[in-house]
C-alpha positions in Angstrom: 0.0 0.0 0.0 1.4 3.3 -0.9 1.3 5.9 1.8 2.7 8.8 3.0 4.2 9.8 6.5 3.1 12.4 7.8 6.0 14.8 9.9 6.5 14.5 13.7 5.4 18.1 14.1 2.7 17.4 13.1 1.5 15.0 15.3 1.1 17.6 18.4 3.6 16.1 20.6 5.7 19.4 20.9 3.3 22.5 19.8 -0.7 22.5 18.9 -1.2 21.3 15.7 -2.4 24.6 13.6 -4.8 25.3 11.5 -6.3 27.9 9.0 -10.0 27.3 8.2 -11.2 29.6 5.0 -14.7 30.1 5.0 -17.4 29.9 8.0 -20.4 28.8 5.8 -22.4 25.9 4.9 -19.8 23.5 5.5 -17.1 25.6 6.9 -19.5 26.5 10.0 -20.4 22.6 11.0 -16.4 21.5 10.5 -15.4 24.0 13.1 -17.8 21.6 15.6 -15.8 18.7 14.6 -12.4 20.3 15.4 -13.7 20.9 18.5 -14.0 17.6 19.4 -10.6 16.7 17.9 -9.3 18.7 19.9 -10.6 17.6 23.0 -9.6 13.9 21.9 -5.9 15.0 21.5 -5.2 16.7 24.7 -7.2 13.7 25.9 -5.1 11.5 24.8 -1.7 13.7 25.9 -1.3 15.2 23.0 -1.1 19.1 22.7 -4.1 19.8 21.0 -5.0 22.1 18.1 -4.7 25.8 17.2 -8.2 27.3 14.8 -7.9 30.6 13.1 -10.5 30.9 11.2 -11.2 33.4 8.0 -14.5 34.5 6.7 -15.7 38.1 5.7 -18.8 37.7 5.3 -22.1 37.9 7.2 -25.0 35.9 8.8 -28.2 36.1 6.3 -31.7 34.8 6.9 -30.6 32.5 4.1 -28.2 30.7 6.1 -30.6 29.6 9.0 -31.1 26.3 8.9 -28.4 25.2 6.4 -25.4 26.7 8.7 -24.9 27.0 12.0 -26.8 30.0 12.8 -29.6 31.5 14.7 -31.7 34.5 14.2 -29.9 36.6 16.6 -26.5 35.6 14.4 -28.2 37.8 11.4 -25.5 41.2 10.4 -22.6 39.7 12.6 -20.0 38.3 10.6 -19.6 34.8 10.3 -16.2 34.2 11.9 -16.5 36.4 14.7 -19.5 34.7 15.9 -18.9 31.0 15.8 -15.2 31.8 17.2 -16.8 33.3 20.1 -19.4 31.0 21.0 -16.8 28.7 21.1 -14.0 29.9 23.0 -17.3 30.6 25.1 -18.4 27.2 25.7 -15.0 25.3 25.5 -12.9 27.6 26.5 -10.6 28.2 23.7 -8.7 30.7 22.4 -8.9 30.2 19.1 -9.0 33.4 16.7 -11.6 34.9 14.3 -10.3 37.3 10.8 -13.0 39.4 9.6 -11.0 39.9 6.6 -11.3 38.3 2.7 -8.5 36.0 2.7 -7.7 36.5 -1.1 -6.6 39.8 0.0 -4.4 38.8 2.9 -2.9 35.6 2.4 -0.2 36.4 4.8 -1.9 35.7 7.5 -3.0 32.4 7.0 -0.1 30.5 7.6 -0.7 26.8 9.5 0.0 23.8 9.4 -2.7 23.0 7.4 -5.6 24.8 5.6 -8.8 24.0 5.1 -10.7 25.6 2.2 -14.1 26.3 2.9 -15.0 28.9 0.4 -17.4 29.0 -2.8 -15.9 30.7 -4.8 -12.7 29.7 -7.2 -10.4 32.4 -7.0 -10.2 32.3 -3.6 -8.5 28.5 -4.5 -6.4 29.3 -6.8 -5.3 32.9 -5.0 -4.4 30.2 -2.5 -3.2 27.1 -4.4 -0.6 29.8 -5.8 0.5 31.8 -2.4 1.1 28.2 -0.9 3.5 27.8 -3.8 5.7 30.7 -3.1 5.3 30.4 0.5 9.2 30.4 2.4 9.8 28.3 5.2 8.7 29.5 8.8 8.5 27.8 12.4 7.5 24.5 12.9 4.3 26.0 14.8 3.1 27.8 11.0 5.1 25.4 8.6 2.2 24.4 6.5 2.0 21.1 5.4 -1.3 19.7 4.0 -4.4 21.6 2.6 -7.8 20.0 2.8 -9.8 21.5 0.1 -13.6 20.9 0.6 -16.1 21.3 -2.1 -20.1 20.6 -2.7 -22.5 21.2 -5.8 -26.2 20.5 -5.1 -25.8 16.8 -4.4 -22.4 16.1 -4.9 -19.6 16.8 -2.4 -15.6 16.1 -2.2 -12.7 16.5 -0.2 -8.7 16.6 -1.5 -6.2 16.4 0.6 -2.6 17.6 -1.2 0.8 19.4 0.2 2.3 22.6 -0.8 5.7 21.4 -0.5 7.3 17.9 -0.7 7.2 16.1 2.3 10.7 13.9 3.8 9.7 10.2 3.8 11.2 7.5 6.6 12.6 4.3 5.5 9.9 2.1 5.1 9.0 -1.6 3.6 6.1 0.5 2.1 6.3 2.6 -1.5 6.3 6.3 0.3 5.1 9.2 -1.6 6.7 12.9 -0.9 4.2 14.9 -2.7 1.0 15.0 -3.2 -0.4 17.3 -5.8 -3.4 19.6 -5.6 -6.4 19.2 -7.7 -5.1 21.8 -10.5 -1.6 20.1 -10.5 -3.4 16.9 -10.7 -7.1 17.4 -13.1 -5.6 20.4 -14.8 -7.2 23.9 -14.9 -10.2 22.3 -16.5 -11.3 21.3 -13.2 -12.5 24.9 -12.7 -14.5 26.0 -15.6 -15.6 29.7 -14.4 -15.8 31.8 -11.2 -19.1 31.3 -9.5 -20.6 34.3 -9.1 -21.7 33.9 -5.4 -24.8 35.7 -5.2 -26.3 35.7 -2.1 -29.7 34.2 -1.5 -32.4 36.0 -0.5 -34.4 32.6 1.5 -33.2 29.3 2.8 -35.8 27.9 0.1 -33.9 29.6 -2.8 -30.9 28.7 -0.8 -32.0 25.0 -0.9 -32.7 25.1 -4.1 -28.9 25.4 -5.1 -27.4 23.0 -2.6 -29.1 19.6 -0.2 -29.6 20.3 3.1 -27.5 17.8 4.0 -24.3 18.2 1.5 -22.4 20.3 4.1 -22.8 18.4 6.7 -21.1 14.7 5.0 -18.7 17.0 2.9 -17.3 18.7 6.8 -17.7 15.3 8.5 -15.7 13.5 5.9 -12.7 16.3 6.3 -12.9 15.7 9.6 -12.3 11.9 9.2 -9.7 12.7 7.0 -7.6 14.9 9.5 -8.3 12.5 12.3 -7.3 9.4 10.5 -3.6 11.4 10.1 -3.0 11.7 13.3 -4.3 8.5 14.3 -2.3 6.2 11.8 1.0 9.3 11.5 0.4 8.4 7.7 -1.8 9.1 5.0 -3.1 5.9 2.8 -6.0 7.9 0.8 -6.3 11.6 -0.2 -9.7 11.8 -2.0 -13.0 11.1 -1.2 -16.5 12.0 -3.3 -19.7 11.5 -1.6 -22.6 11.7 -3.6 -26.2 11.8 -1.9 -28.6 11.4 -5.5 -29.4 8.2 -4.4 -28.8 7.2 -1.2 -25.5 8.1 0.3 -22.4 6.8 -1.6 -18.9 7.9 0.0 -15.8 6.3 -2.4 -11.9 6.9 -1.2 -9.3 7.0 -3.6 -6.4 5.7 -2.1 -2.8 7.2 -3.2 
């Protein structure tokens, strides 16, 4: 089985593990739940937990009721600011909230690994490329993986990749350094043209663009993904599709 080993910094035995989250909607606002948990399991389990910063500009609609994790009194705030509070809040945290569009200040994002959350494709590829010209930095904000997360109406999938080739132990398994991103690996095709991201006005119009339930597999499957790293120290698969038109079908593609 070909795998890759993941490094011993990032397994949080000497600094939190962090992480970047880009975007606090449909599914970026229920993964942020599941981190939460992760995080309690690691220090649980000794370990020294995880770090969230998490990125989102925008605000809470009365579209987003229902499909995200908001309430009514949610509505104006922005997105990050309010689920970073209610957690630190109820946990305990000190995790951090950007009000800020992350396209314009990539800088800042700087983890161990990134989730993308957003809806829009030049937010990827503003950072697909950043990642690429990123320098090295402390072990704390070295970023290793990214964990792109995507949906259409039904249709949902998660991509794990690096941004920068990885060391790999001696092993009686075929190790793999790099992993590419989806560009580098399905060509520019794979993104045929911006989606204009207009807002909308109901959570029936909304409703009638995506399933009620997409976000919530698409979030749950990259938080299996992150916890299966840490719990192996090695990845074995990098893609998963989950597709919900009939029934629920979830298919891993190993490496």
């Amino acid at each position: 089985m070909r795998r890759q080993y993941i490094p011993e910094d990032m397994m949080g035995n000497t600094h939190k593990i962090t992480i970047s989250l880009i975007g606090a909607g449909g599914t970026g606002s229920l993964l942020l739940n599941q981190l939460c948990r992760i995080n309690i399991a690691l220090i649980g389990l000794g370990k020294k937990g995880i770090h969230v910063r998490c990125f989102d500009h925008d605000i809470v609609t009365e579209s987003n009721l229902g499909r995200q994790n908001f309430n009514e009194l949610d509505i104006d705030l922005n997105k990050a600011d309010v689920l970073i509070s209610r957690i630190n809040m109820f946990y305990g945290f000190q995790w951090e909230s950007y009000n800020l569009k992350v396209t314009d200040q990539t800088h800042h994002i700087k983890s161990n690994i990134i989730f993308i959350c957003v809806d829009n494709i030049k937010a990827r590829k503003d950072i697909y490329t950043m990642l690429k010209g990123d320098k090295k930095t402390t072990h704390e904000f070295q970023n290793h993986y990214v964990i792109d997360c995507g949906n259409e109406f039904k249709t949902g999938q998660v991509y794990l990749s690096n941004s920068k080739s990885i060391n790999q132990p001696d092993s009686k398994y075929e190790t793999i350094s790099y992993i590419p991103n989806p560009i580098e690996k399905y060509g520019k095709g794979i993104y045929q043209k911006d989606n204009d991201n207009v807002p909308s006005c109901s959570l029936a119009q909304a409703l009638g663009k995506q399933d009620l339930m997409i976000n919530q597999f698409v979030a749950d499957t990259a938080a299996k993904m992150f916890w299966d790293m840490l719990q192996h120290s090695f990845i074995f698969y990098n893609e998963t599709f989950i597709n919900l038109s009939e029934g629920i079908k979830i298919q891993n593609n190993k490496l």
